[in-house]
C-alpha distance (Angstrom), angle and dihedral (degrees) to the residues before:
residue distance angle dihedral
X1 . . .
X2 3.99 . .
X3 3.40 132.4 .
X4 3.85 124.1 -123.1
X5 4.00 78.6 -109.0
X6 3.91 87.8 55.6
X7 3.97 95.4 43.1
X8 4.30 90.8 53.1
X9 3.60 93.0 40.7
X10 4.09 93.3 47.2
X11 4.06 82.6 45.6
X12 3.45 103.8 63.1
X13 3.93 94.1 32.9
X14 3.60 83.0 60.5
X15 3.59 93.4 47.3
X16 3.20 89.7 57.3
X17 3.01 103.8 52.8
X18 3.50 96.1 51.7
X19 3.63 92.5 50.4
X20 3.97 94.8 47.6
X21 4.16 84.9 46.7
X22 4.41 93.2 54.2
X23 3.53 98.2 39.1
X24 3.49 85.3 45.4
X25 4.04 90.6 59.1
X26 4.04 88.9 35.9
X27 3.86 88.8 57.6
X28 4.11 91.3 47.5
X29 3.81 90.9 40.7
X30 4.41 85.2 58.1
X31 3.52 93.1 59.0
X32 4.17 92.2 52.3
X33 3.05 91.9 37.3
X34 3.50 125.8 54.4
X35 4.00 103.2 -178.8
X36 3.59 83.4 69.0
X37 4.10 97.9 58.6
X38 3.71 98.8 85.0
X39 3.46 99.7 37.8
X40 4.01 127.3 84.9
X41 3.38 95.7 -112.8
X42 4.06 95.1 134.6
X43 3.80 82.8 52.6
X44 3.90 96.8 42.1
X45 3.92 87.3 54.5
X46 3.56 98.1 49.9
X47 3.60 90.1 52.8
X48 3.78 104.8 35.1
X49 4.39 80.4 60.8
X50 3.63 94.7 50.0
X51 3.60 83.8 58.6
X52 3.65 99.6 36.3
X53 3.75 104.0 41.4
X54 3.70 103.6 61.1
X55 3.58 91.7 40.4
X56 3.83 90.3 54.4
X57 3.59 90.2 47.8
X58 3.65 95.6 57.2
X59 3.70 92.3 44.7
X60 3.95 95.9 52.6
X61 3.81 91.6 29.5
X62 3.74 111.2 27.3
X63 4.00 94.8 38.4
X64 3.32 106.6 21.7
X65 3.71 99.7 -119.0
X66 4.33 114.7 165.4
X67 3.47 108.4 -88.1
X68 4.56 84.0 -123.1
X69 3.80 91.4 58.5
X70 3.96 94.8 49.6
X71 3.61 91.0 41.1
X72 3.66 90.4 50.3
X73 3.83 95.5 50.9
X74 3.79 92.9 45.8
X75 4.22 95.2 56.8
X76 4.02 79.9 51.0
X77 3.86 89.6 53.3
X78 3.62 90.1 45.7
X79 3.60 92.0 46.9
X80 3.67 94.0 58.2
X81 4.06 90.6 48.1
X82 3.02 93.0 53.1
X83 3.96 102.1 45.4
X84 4.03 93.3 36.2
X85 3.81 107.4 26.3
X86 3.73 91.1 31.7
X87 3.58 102.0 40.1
X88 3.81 86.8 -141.2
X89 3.86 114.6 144.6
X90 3.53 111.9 -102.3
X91 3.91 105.5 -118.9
X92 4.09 81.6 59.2
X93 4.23 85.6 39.5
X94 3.57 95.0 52.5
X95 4.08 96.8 43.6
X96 3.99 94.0 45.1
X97 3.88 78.1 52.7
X98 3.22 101.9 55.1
X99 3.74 101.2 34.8
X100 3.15 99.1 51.1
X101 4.07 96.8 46.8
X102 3.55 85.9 43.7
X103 3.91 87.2 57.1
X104 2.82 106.9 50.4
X105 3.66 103.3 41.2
X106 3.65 91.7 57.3
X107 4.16 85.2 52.3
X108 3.89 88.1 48.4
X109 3.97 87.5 58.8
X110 3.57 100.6 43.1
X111 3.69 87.2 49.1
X112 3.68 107.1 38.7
């Protein structure tokens, strides 16, 4: 069993993680492709998962929702970032969204 201690500290390591991961793929996905250069995608992502993350967490944590339907509704959050706070068109919007959740939930498991 963790402590509260335990809980906050495995938190932000995993939001950190997560973050490092998808800005990661955003930064790769710049140099392929070049609509994104120009745009604040980097920035988008950064704050699109401080959003996102500890919302998810509650949801698959806090109430218990499956881990598929949370997952689900975050790449549609991230989608609309991306597309309406990024200005990034959405074929480019929805495949940063789903690569990068895909990503880095598969990391998350292999990890933790």
């Amino acid at each position: 069993h963790l402590s509260p201690v335990d809980l906050v500290t495995l938190y932000f390591v995993t939001l950190v993680l997560t973050i490092g991961i998808e800005v990661a793929i955003v930064a790769v996905s710049r140099q392929f492709g070049p609509i994104l250069r120009g745009t604040p995608a980097l920035s988008t992502c950064v704050c699109i998962n401080l959003l996102t993350h500890p919302l998810a967490t509650l949801a698959n944590l806090g109430l218990s929702l499956p881990l598929l339907m949370v997952e689900l509704a975050v790449i549609f959050a991230e989608y609309i970032g991306y597309r309406y706070v990024g200005g990034i068109p959405a074929k480019w919007s929805i495949s940063l969204a789903l690569l990068t959740n895909v990503a880095s939930m598969i990391v998350g498991f292999l990890v933790f």
